[in-house]
C-alpha positions as CSV (number, residue, x, y, z in Angstrom):
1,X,81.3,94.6,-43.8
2,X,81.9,97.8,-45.8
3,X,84.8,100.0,-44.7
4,X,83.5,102.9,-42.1
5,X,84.0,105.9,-42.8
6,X,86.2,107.4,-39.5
7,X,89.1,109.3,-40.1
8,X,87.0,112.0,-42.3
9,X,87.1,115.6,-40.4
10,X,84.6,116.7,-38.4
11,X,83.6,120.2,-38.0
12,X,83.6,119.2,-34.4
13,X,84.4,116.4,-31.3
14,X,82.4,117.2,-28.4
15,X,83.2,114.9,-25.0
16,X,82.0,114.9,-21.9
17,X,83.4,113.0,-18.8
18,X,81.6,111.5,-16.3
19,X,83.7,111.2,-13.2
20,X,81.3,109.0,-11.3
21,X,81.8,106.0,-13.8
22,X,85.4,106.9,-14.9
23,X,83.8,107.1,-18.7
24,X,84.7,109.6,-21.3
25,X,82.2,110.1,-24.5
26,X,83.7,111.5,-27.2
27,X,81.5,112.4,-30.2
28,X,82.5,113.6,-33.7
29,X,80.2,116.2,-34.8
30,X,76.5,116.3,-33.1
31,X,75.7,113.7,-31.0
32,X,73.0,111.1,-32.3
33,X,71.9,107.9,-32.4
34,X,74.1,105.0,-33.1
35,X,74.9,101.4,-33.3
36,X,78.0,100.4,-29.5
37,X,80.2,97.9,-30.8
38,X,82.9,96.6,-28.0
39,X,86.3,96.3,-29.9
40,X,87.8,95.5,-25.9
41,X,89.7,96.6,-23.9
42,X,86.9,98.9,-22.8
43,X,86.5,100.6,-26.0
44,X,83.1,101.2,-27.8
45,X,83.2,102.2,-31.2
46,X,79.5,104.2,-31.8
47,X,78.6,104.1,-35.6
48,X,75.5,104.8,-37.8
49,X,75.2,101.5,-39.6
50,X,73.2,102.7,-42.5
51,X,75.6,105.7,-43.5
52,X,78.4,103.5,-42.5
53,X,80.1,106.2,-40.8
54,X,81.5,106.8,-37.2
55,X,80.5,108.8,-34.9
56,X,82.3,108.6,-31.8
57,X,83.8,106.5,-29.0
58,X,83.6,105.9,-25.2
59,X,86.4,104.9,-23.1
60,X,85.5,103.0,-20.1
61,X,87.7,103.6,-17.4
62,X,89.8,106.3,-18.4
63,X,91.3,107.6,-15.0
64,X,92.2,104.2,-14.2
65,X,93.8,103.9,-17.3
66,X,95.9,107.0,-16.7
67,X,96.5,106.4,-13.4
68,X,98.1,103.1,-14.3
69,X,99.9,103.9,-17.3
70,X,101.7,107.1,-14.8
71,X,102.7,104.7,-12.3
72,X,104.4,102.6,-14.6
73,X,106.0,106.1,-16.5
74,X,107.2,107.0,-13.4
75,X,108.6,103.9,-12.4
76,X,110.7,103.5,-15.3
């Protein structure tokens, strides 16, 4: 597989949260269609496979996540 092109800058990251599912979509630039590879640990990478190029991610549970990694801050 040929390198993807990520950290280039994008004129801008839209997200949007959706508290119900504890999700968080992040998109670099205007949202479009694209390839969801897992990479774990409830990450999904979103990339157009024919410009090789990414587009954004979605964290799945991200108030857990917070909410755990707090408690542990906190109990340190």
């Amino acid at each position: 597989m040929e390198a993807l092109k990520m950290l280039e800058k994008s004129k801008t990251i839209d997200w949007e949260y959706d508290a119900k599912a504890d999700v968080l979509y992040l998109s670099l630039g205007d949202p479009r269609p694209a390839i969801g590879v897992d990479i774990g640990d409830g990450l999904i990478v979103r990339y157009d496979e024919k410009k090789a190029e990414v587009l954004g991610l979605t964290v799945v549970g991200l108030r857990a996540r917070l909410a755990k990694q707090l408690e542990t801050s906190s109990g340190e």
